[in-house]
C-alpha positions in Angstrom: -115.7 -110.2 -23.1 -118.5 -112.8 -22.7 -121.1 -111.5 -20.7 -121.8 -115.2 -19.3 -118.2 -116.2 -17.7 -116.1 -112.4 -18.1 -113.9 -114.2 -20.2 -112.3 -112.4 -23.7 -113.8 -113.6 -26.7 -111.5 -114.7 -29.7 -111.9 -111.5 -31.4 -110.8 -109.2 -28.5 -108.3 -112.1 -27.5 -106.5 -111.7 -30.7 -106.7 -107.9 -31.3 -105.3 -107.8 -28.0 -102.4 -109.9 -28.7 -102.1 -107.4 -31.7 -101.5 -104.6 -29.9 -99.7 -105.6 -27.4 -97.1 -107.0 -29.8 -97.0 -103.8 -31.9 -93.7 -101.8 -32.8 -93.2 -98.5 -30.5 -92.9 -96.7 -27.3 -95.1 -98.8 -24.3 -98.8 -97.8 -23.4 -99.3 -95.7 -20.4 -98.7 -98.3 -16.9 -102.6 -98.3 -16.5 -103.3 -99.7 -20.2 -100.7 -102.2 -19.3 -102.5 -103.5 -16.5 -106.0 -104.1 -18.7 -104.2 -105.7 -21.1 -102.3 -107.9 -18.5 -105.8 -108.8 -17.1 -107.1 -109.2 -20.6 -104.5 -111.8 -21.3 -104.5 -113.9 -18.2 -108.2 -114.3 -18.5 -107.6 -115.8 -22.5 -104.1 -117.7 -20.9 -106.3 -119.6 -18.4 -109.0 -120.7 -20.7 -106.4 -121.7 -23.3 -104.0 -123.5 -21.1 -106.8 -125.7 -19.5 -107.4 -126.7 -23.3 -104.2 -127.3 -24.6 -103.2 -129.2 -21.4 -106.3 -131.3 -21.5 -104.8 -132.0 -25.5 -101.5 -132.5 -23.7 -102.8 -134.9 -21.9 -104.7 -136.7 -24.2 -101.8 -136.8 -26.9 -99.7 -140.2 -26.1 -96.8 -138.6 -27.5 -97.1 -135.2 -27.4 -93.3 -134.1 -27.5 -91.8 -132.9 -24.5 -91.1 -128.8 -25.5 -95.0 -128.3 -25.7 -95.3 -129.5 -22.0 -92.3 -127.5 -20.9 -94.0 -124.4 -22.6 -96.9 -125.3 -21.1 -94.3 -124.9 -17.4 -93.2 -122.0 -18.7 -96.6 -120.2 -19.3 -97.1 -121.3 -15.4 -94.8 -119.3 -14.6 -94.9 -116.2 -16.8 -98.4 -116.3 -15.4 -97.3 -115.8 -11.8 -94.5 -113.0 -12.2 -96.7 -109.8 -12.4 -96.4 -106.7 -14.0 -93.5 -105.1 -11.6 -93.3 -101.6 -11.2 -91.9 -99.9 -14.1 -93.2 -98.9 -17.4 -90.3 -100.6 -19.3 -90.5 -104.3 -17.1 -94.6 -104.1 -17.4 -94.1 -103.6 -21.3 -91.8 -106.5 -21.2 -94.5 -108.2 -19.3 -97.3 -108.0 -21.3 -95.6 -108.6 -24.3 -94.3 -111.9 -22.9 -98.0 -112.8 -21.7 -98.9 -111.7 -25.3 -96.5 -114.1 -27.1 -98.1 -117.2 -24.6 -101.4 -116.2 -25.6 -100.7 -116.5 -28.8 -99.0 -119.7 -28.9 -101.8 -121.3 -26.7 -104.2 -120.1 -29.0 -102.1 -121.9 -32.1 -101.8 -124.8 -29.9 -105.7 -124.9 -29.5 -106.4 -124.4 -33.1 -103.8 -127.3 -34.0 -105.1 -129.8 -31.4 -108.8 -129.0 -31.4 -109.2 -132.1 -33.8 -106.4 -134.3 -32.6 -108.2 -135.9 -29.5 -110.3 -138.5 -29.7 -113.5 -139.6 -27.9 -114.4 -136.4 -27.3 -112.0 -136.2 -24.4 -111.2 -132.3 -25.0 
């Protein structure tokens, strides 16, 4: 993380989209919870970005904006109690992260007038 603002740097933003998208048995609950944390903090950077893009794109097709609903949401759910549904979870929060991110990427050269 950034020392400045606590937020996850692109490096520990994608290693942690790494693992939690890898193969296997889920973490322990408590590693699930940093990595939920972890991935909120990169989702709410992110989404501000690709919105503002959202925004700025005239016709930005309507399925990026509905993910863009969809992320809302996923954001708001929370872990729930069991290992299984917290695994599920993150790996959902994981998979938003990583579209935003692409999104970002994509977009960070299609506004114009500096309006990102």
């Amino acid at each position: 993380m950034t020392a400045a603002t606590g937020t996850p740097g692109q490096y520990e933003i994608q290693e942690t989209i790494r693992y939690s998208l890898r193969p296997g048995p889920p973490p322990p609950y408590p590693e699930l919870v940093v990595l939920e944390r972890t991935l909120l903090l990169a989702i709410a950077d992110l989404y501000c970005a690709v919105d503002q893009q959202y925004q700025c794109d005239e016709v930005a097709d309507g399925r990026g904006r509905a993910r863009l609903n969809s992320i809302r949401y996923q954001t708001s759910v929370g872990l729930g109690h069991g290992l299984v549904s917290a695994h599920l979870q993150v790996r959902a929060l994981a998979r938003d992260c990583q579209w935003l991110a692409e999104q970002h990427t994509a977009g960070a050269v299609g506004c114009v007038g500096g309006e990102q």
